[in-house]
Short mmCIF file of the C-alpha atoms (twelve columns), coordinates in Angstrom:
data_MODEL
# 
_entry.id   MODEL 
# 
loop_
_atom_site.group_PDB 
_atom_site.id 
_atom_site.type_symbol 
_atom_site.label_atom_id 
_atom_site.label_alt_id 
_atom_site.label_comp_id 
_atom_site.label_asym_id 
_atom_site.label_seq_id 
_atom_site.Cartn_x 
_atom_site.Cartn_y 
_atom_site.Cartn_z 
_atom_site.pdbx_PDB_model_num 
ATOM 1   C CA . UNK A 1   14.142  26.230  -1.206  1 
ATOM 2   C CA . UNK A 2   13.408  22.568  0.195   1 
ATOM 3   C CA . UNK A 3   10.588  21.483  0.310   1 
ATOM 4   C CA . UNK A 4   9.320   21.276  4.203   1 
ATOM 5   C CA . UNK A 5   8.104   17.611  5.060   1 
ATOM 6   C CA . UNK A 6   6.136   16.597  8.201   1 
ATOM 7   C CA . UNK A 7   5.337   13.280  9.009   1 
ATOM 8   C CA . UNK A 8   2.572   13.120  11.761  1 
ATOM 9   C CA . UNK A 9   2.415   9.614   13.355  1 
ATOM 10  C CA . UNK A 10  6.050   9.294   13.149  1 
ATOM 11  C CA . UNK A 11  6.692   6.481   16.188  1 
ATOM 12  C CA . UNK A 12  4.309   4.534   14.540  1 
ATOM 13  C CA . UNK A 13  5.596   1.201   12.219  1 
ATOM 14  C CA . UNK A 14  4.525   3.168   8.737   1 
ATOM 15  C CA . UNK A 15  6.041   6.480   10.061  1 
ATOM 16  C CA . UNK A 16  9.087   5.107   11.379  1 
ATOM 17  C CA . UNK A 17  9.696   3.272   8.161   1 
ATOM 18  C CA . UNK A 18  8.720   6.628   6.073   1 
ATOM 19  C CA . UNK A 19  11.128  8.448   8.247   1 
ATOM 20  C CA . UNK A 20  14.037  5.527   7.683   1 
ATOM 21  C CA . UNK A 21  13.859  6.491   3.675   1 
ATOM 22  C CA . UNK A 22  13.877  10.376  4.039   1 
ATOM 23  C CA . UNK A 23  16.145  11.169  6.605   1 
ATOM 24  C CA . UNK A 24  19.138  10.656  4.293   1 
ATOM 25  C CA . UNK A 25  17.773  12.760  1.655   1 
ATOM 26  C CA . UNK A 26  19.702  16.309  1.025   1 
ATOM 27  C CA . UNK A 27  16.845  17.252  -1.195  1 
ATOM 28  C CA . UNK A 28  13.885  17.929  1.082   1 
ATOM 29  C CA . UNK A 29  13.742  19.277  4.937   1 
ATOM 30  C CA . UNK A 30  11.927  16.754  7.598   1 
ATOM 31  C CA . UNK A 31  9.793   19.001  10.429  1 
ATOM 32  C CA . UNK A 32  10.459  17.103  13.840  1 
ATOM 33  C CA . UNK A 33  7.971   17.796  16.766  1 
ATOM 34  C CA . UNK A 34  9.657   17.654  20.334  1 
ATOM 35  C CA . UNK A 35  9.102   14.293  21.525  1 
ATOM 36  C CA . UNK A 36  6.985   15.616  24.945  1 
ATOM 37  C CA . UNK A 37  5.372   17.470  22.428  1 
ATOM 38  C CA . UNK A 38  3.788   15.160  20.003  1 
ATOM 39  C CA . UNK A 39  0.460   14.602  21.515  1 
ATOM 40  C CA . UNK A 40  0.290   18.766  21.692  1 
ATOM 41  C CA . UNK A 41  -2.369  19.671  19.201  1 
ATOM 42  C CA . UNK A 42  -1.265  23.422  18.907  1 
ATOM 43  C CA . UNK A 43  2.403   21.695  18.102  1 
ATOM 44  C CA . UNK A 44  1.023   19.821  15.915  1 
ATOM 45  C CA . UNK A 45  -1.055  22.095  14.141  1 
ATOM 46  C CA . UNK A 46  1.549   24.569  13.654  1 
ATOM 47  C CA . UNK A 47  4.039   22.165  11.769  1 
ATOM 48  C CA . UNK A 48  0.940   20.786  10.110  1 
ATOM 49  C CA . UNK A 49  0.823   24.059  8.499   1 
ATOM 50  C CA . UNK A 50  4.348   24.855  8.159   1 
ATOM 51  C CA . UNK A 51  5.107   22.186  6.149   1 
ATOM 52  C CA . UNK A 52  4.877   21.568  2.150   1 
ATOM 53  C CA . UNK A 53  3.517   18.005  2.303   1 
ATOM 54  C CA . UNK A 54  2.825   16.034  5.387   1 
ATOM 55  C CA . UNK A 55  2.337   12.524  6.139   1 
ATOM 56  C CA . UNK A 56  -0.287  11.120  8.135   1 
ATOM 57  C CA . UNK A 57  0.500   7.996   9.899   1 
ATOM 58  C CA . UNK A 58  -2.284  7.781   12.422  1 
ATOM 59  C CA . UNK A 59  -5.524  5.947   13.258  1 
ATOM 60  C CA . UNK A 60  -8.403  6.743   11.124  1 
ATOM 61  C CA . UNK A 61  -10.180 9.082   13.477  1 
ATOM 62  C CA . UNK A 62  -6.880  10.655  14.247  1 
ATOM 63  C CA . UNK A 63  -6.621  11.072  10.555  1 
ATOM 64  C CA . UNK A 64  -9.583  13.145  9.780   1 
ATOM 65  C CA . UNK A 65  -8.991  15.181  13.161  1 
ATOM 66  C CA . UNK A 66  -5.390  16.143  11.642  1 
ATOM 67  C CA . UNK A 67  -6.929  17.163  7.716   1 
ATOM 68  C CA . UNK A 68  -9.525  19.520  10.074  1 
ATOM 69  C CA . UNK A 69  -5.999  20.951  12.011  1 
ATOM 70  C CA . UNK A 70  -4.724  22.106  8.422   1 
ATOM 71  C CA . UNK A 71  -5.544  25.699  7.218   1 
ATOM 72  C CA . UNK A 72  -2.532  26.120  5.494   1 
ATOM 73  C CA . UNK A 73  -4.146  26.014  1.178   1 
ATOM 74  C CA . UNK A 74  -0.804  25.412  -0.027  1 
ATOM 75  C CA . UNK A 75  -0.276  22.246  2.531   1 
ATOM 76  C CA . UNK A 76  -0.553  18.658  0.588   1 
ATOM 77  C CA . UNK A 77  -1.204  15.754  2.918   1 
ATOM 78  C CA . UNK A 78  -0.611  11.926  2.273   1 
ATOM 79  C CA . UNK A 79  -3.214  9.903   4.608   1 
ATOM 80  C CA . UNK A 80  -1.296  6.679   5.002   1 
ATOM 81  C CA . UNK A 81  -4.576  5.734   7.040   1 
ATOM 82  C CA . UNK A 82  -8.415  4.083   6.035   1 
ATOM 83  C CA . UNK A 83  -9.958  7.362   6.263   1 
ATOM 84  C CA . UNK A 84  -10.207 8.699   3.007   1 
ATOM 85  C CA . UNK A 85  -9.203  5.634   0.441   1 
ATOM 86  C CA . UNK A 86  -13.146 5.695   -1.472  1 
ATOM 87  C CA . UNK A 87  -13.444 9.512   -0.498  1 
ATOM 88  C CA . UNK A 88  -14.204 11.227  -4.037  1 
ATOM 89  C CA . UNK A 89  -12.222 14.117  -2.723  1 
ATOM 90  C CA . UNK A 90  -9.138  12.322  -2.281  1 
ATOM 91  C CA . UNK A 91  -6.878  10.793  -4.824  1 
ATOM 92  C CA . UNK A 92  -6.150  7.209   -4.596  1 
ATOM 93  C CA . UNK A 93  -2.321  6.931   -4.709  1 
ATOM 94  C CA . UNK A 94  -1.217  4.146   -6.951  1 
ATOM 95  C CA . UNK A 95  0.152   5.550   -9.944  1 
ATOM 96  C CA . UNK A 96  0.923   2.673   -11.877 1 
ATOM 97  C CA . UNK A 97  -3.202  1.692   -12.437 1 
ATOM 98  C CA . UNK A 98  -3.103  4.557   -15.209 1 
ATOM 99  C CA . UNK A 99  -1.524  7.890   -16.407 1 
ATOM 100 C CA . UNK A 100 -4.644  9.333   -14.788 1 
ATOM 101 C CA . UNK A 101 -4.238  8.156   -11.618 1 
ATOM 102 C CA . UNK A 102 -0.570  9.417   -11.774 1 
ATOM 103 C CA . UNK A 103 -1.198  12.616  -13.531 1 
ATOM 104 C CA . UNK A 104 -4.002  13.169  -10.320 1 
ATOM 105 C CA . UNK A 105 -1.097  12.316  -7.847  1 
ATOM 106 C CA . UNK A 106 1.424   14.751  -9.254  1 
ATOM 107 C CA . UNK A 107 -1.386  17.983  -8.907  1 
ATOM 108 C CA . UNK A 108 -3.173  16.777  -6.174  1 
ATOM 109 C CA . UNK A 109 -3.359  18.471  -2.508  1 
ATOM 110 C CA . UNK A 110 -5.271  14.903  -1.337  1 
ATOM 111 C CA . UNK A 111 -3.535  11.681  -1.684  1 
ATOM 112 C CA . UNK A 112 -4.937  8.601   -0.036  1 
ATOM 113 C CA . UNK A 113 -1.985  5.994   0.488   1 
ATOM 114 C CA . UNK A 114 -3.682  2.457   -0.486  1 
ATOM 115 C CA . UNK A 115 -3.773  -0.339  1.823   1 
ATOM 116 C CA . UNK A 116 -1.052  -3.033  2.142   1 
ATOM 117 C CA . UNK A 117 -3.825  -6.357  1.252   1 
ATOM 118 C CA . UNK A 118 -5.913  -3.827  -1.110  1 
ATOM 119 C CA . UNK A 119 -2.645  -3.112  -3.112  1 
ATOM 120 C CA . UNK A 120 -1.624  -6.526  -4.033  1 
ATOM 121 C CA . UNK A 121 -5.503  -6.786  -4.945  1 
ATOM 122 C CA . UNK A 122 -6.271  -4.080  -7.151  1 
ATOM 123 C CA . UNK A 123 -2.737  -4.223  -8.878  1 
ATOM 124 C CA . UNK A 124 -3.860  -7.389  -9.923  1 
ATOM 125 C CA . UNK A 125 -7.451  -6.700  -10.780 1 
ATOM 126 C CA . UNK A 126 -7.710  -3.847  -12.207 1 
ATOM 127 C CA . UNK A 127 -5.878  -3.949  -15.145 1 
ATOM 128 C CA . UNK A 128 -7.834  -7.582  -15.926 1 
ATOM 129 C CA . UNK A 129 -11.225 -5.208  -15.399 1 
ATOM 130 C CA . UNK A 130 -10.078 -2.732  -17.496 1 
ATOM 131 C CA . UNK A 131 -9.257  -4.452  -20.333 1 
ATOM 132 C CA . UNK A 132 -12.688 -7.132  -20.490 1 
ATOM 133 C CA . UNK A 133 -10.153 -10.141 -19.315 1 
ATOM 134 C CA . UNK A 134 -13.128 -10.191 -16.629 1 
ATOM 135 C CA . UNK A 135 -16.100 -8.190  -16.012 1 
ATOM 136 C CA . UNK A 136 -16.887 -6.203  -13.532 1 
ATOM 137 C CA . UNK A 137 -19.663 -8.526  -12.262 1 
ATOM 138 C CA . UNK A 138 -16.821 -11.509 -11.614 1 
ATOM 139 C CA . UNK A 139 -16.784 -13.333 -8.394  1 
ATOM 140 C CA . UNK A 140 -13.473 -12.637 -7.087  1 
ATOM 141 C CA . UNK A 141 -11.843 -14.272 -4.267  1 
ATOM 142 C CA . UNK A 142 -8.233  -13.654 -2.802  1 
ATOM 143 C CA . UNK A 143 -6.407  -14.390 -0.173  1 
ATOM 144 C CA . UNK A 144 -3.399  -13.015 1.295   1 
ATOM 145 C CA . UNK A 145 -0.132  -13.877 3.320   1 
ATOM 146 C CA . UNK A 146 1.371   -10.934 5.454   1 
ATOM 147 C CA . UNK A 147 4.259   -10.694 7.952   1 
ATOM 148 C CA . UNK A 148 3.225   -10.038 11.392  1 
ATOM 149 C CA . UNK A 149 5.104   -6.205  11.177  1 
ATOM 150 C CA . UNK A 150 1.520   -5.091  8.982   1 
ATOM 151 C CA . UNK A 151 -0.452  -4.987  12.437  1 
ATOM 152 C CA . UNK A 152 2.306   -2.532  13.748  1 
ATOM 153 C CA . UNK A 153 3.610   -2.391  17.231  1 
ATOM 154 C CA . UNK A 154 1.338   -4.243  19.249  1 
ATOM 155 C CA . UNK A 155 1.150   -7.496  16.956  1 
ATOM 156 C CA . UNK A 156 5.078   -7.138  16.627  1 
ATOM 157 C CA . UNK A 157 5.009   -7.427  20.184  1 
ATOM 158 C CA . UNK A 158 2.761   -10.270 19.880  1 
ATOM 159 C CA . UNK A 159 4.922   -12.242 18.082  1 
ATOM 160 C CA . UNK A 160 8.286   -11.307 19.600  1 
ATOM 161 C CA . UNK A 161 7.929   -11.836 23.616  1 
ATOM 162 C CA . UNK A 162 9.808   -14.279 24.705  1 
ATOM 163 C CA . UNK A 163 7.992   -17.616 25.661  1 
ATOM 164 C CA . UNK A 164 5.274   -16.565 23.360  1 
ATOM 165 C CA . UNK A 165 2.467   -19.171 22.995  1 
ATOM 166 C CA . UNK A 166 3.035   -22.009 20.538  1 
ATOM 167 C CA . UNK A 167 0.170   -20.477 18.330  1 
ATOM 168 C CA . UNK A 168 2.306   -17.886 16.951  1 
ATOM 169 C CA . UNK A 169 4.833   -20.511 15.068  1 
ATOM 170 C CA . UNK A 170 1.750   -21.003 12.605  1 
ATOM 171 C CA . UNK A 171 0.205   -19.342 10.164  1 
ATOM 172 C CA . UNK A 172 -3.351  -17.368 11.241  1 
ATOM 173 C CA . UNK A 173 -6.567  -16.505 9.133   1 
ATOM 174 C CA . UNK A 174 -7.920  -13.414 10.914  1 
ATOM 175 C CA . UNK A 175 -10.825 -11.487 9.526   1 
ATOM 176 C CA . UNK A 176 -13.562 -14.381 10.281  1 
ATOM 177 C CA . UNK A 177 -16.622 -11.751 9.186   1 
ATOM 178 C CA . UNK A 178 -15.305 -11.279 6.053   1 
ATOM 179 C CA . UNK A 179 -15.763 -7.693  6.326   1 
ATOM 180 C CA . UNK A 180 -11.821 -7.050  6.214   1 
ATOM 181 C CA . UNK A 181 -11.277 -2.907  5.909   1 
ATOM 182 C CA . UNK A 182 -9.302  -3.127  3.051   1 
ATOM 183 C CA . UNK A 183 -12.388 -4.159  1.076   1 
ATOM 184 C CA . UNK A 184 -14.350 -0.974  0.240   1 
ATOM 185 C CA . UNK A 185 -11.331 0.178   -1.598  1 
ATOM 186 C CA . UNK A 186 -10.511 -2.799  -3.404  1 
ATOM 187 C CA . UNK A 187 -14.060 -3.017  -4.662  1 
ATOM 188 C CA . UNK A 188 -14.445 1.481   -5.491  1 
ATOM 189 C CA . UNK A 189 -10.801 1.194   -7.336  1 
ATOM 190 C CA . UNK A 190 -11.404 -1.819  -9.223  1 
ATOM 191 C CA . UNK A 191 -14.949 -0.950  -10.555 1 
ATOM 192 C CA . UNK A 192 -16.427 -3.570  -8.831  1 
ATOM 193 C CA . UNK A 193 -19.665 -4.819  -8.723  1 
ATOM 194 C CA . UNK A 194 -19.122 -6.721  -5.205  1 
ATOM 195 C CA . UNK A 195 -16.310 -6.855  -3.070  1 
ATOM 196 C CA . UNK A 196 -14.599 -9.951  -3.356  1 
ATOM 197 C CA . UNK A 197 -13.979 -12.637 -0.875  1 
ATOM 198 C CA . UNK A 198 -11.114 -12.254 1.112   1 
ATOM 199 C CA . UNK A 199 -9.469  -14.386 3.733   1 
ATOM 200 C CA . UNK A 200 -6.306  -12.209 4.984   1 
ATOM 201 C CA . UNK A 201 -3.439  -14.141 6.722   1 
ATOM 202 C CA . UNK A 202 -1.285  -13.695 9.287   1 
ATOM 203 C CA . UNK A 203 2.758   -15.631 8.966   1 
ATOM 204 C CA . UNK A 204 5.438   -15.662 11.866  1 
ATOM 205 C CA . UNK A 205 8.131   -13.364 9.991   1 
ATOM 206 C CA . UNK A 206 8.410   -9.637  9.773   1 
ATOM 207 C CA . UNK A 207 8.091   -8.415  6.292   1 
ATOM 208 C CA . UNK A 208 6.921   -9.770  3.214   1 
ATOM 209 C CA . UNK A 209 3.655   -10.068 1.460   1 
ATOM 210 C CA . UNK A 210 1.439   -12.501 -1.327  1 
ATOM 211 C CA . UNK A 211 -1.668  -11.572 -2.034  1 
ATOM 212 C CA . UNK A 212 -3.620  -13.953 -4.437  1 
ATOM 213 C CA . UNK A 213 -6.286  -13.540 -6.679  1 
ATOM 214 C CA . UNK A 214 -8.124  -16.894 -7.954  1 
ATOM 215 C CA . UNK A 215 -9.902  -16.371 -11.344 1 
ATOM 216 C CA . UNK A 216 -11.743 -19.657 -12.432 1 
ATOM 217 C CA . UNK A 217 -12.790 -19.339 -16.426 1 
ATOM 218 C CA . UNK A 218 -9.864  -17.261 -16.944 1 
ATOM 219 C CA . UNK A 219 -6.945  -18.214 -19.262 1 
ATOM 220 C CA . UNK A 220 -3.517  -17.549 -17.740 1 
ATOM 221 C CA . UNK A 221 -1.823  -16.663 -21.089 1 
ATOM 222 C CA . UNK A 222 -4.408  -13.952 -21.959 1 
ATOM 223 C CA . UNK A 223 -4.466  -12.506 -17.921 1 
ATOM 224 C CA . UNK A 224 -0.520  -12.474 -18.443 1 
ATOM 225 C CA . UNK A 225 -0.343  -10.707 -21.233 1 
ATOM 226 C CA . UNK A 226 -2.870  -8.137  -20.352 1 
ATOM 227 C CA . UNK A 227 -0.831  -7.554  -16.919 1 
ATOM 228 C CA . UNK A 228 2.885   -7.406  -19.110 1 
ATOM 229 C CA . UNK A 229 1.199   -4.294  -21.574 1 
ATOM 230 C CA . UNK A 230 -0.175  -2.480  -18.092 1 
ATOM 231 C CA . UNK A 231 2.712   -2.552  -16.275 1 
ATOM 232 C CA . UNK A 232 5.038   -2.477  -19.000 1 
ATOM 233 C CA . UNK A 233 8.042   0.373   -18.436 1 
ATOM 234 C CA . UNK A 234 6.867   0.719   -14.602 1 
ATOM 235 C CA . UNK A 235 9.823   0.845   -12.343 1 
ATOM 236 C CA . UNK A 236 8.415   -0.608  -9.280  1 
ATOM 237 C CA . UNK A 237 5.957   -3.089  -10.284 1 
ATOM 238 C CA . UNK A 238 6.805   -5.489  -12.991 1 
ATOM 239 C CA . UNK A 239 5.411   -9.255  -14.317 1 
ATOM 240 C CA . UNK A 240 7.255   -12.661 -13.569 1 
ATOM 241 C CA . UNK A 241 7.486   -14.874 -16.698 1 
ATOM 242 C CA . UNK A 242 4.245   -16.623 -16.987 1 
ATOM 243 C CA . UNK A 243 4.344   -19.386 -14.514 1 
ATOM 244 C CA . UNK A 244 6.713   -17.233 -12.458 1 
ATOM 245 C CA . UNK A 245 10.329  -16.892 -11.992 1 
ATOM 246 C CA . UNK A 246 10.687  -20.348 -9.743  1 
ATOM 247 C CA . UNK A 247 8.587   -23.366 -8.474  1 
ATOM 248 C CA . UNK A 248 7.216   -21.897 -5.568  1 
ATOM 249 C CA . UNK A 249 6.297   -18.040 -4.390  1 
ATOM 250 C CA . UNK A 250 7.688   -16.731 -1.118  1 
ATOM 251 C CA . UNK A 251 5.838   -13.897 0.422   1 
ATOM 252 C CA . UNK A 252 9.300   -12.618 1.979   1 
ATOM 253 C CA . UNK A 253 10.868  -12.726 -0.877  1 
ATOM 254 C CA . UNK A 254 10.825  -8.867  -1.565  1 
ATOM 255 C CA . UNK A 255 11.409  -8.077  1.996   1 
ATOM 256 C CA . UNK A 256 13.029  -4.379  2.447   1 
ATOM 257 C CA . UNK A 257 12.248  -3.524  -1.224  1 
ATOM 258 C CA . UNK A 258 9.285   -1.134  -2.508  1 
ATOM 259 C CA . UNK A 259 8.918   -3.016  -5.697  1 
ATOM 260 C CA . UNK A 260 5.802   -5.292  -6.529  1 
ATOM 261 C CA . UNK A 261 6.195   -8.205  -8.571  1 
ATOM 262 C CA . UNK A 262 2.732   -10.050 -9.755  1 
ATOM 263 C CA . UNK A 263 3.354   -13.628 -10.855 1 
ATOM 264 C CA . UNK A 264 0.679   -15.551 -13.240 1 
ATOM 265 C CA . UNK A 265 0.340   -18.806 -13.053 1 
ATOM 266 C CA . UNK A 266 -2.409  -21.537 -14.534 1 
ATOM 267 C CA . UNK A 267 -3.752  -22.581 -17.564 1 
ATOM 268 C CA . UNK A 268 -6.893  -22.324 -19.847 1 
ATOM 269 C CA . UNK A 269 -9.383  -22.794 -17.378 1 
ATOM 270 C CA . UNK A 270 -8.032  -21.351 -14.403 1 
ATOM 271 C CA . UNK A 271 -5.669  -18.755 -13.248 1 
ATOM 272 C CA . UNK A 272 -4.011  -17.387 -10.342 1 
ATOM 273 C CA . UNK A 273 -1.748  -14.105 -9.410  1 
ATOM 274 C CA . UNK A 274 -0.024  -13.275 -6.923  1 
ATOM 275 C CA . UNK A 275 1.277   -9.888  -5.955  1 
ATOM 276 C CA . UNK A 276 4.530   -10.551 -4.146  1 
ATOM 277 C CA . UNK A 277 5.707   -7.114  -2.298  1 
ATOM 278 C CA . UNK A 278 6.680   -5.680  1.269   1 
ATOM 279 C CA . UNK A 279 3.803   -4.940  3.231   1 
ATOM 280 C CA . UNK A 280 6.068   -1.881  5.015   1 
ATOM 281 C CA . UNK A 281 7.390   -0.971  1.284   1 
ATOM 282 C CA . UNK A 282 4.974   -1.085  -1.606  1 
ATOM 283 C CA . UNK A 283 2.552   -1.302  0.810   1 
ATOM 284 C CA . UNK A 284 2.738   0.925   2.951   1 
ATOM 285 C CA . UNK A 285 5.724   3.445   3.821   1 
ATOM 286 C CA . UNK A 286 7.418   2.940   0.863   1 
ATOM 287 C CA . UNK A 287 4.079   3.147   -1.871  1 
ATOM 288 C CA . UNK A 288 3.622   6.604   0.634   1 
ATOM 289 C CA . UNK A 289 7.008   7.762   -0.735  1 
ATOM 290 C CA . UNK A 290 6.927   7.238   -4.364  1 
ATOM 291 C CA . UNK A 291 3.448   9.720   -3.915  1 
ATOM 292 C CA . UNK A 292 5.626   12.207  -1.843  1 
ATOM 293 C CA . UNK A 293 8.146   12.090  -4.958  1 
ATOM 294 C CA . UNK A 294 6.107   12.347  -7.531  1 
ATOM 295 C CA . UNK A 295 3.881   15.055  -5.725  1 
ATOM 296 C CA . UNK A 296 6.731   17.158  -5.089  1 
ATOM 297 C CA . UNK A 297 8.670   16.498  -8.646  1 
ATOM 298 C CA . UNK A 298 11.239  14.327  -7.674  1 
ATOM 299 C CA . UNK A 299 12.098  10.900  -9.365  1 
ATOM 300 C CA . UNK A 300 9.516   8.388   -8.486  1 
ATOM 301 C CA . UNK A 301 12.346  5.745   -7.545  1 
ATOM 302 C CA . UNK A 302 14.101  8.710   -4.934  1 
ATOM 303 C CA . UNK A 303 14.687  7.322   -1.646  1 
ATOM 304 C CA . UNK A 304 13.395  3.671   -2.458  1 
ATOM 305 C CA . UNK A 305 14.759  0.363   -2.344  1 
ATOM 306 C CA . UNK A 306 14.969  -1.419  -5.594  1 
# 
């Protein structure tokens, strides 16, 4: 039999985009709520249940409402929201940070779908903790460039009206408190001692993402070389040549893919990467996938644009 697949949230930017790569697919069997039904909690809760694995594509506190709807034991849920990204119960779904992480994935009834900004980070980081090119105690900052499409319908809106305000042809820094929600996860997945600085920021295109760790101290050749072994044999996230693979990054410049690609650049005394990926694909809608595959023991790469 196929495996039954919900997605809850679906006329939202993540679920429309997670609906985009599965409704091709021969191999699994989407659940579809009638559309005057979708705000219908008994609706809800009864293809909530139905299904195999389900997708949830909602608000936070819409999130944890629709984990307390399921009853079902043999349901497995993929929170594509904040709610439960540092929640011990849940496990954190980026497979390529080890073989535990993915070995978790493949058993687990409880995935939590990283962050778009926190993916770039901890892709980047982590490895570098793990492997003493810095210590945990290492102040961090990053900053990172996003298409407008990551604050979902009403920012798309934003920036597509016609006769928009001038203020929307530049870039934005948002996230003034420094207290960006991404942050608690960066800092729990990364072993952290403090959560870095970050500075997120907002460009006028759709898709595309660079987020950019600065690591003073550090040597470039040793952080790209710990970064190639990590990721080496991953199909979705792989290492530029160190410098990169041109003179400039472009934070479009995977647009429509669900590959990362982390670029490290410097020299002795001071290093930079940069995790180039789609903010809809790697991270987001398509990251939420490659869990869904490897959950239900498919081919990580199924469905996904390489």
């Amino acid at each position: 039999m196929k495996p039954k697949v919900y997605i809850d949230g679906k006329q939202g930017t993540t679920g429309l985009q997670i609906y985009d790569r599965l409704a091709q697919r021969s191999d699994i069997e989407l659940l579809l709520i009638d559309e005057d039904k979708r705000k219908d909690v008994e609706e809800r809760k009864k293809l909530l249940n139905a299904a195999d694995l389900v997708f949830l594509c909602l608000p936070d506190q819409a999130a944890k409402e629709a984990v307390a709807l399921v009853d079902n034991p043999n349901t497995r849920i993929i929170d594509a929201s904040t709610a439960h990204r540092t929640n011990p119960d849940w496990d954190y779904g980026f497979a390529e940070l080890s073989e535990n992480h993915r070995n978790n994935i493949v058993i687990s009834k409880r995935v939590a779908n990283p962050g778009c900004h926190a993916s770039g980070f901890i892709a980047s980081v982590y490895p570098l903790v793990q492997r003493g090119v810095i210590p945990a105690h290492f102040p961090l900052t990053c900053y990172s460039l996003t298409g407008y499409s990551g604050g979902g319908k009403s920012m798309i809106a934003e920036y597509e009206q016609e006769g928009r305000e001038a203020c929307y042809d530049s870039c934005r820094i948002y996230g003034l408190t420094l207290q960006h929600k991404h942050l608690p996860e960066m800092q729990k997945i990364c072993g952290l001692d403090r959560a870095p600085v970050f500075a997120p920021v907002v460009g006028d295109y759709p898709q595309g993402m660079a987020t950019t760790v600065l690591l003073p101290w550090v040597d470039a050749k040793l952080a790209h070389e710990a970064l190639c072994e990590h990721y080496a044999g991953q199909a979705l996230v792989s290492v530029a040549p160190l410098g990169g693979d041109a003179p400039m990054i472009y934070s479009n410049a995977l647009s429509g893919k669900d590959t990362m690609r982390l670029v490290v650049y410097g020299h002795e005394g001071q290093t930079a990467v940069t995790a180039v990926f789609d903010n809809l694909g790697k991270g987001a809608s398509g990251a939420a996938v490659q869990n869904m595959n490897l959950m239900l023991g498919f081919d990580e790469t199924c469905g996904l644009s390489l």
